[in-house]
C-alpha positions in Angstrom: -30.2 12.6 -23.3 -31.4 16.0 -21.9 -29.0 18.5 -21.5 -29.6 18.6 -17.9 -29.5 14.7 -17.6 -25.8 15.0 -19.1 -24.7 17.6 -16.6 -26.1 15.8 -13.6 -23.9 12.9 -14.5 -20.5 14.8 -15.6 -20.9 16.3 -11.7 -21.7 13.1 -10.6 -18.3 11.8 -12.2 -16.7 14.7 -10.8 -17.7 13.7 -7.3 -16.8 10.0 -7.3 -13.4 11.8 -8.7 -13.3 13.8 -5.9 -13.9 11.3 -3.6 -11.7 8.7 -5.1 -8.3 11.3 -5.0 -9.1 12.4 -1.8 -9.6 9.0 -0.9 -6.4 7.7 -2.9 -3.7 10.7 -1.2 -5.3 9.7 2.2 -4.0 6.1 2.3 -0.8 7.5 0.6 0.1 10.2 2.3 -2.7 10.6 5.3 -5.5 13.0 5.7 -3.2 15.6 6.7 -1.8 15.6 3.2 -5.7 15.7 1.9 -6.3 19.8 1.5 -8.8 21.5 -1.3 -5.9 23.0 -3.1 -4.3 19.8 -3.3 -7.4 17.8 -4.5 -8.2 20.9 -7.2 -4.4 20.0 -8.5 -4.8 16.3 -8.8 -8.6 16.3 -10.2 -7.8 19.3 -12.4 -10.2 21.7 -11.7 -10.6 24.7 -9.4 -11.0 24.5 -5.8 -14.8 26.6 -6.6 -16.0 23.8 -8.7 -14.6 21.0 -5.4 -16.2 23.5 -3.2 -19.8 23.6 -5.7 -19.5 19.6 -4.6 -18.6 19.6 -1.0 -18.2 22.3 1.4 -14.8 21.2 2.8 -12.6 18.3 4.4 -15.2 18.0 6.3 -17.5 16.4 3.9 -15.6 14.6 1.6 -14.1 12.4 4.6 -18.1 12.1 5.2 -17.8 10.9 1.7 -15.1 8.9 1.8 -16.7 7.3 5.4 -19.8 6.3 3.6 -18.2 4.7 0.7 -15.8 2.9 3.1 -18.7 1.5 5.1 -20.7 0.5 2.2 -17.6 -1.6 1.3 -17.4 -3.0 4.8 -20.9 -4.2 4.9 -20.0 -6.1 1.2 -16.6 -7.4 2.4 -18.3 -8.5 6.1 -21.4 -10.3 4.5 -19.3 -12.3 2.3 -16.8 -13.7 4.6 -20.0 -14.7 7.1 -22.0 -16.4 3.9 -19.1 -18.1 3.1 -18.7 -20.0 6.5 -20.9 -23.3 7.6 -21.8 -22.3 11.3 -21.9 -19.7 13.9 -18.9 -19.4 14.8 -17.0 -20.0 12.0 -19.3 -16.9 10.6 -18.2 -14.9 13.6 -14.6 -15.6 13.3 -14.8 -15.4 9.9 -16.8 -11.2 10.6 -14.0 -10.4 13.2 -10.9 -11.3 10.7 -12.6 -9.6 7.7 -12.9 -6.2 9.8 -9.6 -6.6 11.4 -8.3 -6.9 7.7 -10.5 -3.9 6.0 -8.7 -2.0 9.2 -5.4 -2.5 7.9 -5.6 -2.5 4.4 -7.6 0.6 4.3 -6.3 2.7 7.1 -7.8 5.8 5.2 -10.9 4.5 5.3 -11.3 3.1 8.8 -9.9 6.7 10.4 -12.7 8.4 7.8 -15.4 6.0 9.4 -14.5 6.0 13.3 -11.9 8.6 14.0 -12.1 11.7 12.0 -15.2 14.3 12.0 -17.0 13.2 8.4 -20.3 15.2 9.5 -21.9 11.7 9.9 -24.3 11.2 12.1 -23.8 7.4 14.2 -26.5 5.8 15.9 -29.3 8.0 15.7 -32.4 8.4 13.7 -30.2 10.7 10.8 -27.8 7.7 10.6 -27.1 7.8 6.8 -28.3 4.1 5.1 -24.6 2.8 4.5 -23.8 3.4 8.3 -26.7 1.5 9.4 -26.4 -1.4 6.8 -22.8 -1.6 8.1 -24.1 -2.0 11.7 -26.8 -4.3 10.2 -23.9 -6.4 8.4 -22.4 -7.2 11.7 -25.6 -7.6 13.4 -26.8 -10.3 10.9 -23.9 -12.3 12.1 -23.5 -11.5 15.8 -27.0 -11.8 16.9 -27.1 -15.1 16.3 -24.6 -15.4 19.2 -25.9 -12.7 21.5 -27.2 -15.6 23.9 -30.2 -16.2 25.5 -31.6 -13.0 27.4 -28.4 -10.5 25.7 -30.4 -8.1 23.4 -28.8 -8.7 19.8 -28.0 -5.0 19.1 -26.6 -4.6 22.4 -24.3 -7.7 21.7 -23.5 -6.2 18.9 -22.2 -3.1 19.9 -19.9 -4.8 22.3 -18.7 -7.0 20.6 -17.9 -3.9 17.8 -15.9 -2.3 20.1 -13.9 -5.1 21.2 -12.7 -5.3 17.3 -12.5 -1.6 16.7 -10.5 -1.6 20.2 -8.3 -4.5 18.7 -8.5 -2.7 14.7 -7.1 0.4 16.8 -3.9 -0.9 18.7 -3.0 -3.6 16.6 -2.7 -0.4 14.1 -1.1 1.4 16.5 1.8 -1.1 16.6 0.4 -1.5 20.6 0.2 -5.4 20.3 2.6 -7.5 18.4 1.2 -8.7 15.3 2.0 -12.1 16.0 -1.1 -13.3 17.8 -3.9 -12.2 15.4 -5.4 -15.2 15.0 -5.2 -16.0 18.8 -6.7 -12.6 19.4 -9.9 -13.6 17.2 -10.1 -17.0 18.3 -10.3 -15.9 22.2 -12.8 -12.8 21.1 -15.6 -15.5 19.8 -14.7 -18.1 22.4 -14.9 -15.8 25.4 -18.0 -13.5 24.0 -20.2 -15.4 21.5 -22.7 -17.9 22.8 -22.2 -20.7 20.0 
């Protein structure tokens, strides 16, 4: 191994380090608690080398988005290729996001509330945003209905989970009626 080939992959170690702490503090202690002097302590090195890997905040929560949705897209596809039938795989889409919302809080704000840098439904979309759009799309536009473009569907019925993700977090609606929630979601909006 070259020289070079060596240091591209001890920075490439020190960025999935990066990421991982910042990513790690974040569920801990929330991205308020996430600073560069912070990270620099935890990783052990100085804030110029976090800084010769990401410009700020800014871009490791881009980082830590990107990650997150690639994960999403893994954990959404297996829970719909492990169901029989539409709706089943539908249900099965809006209880696995519901569930990556809470158990990765972090995450979820790093995707669809916080400023990563990422750019979201346009052509400069970075791949794991789209394939995590595509992952629920593989799924839900099966059950768009006739005449309802897919993508369109899709996008609705998104929202109606981030909108659910977003107060059940919120302790808005009482946790009780999850299931009921989910069930009334794909009865009411997919065509199955």
């Amino acid at each position: 191994m070259s020289v070079h080939e060596r240091k591209l992959r001890e920075r490439a170690v020190r960025e999935r380090l990066i990421v991982a702490t910042a990513r790690e503090l974040a569920e801990q202690q929330g991205w308020d608690a996430v600073t560069t002097r912070r990270l620099a302590e935890r990783i052990e090195y100085s804030q110029p080398v976090l800084y010769s890997h990401f410009r700020g905040k800014r871009e490791i929560i881009g980082a830590v988005a990107l990650e997150g949705a690639t994960e999403m897209a893994a954990a959404l596809r297996a829970a719909a290729s492990a169901a029989d039938d539409p709706r089943t795989r539908v249900a099965a889409l809006a209880r696995t996001y519901l569930a990556f919302a809470e158990h990765n809080p972090a995450v979820y704000d790093a995707l669809f509330q916080l400023d990563g840098g990422l750019a979201y439904a346009q052509e400069d979309t970075p791949e794991p945003l789209k394939d995590a759009f595509a992952a629920l799309l593989e799924t839900l536009g099966e059950v768009a209905g006739d005449g309802v473009h897919p993508g369109l569907f899709t996008e609705v019925f998104w929202a109606a989970l981030h909108g659910l993700a977003t107060l059940i977090r919120a302790g808005r609606l009482p946790p009780g009626d999850a299931e009921r929630r989910v069930e009334l979601l794909v009865d009411r909006l997919a065509v199955v």
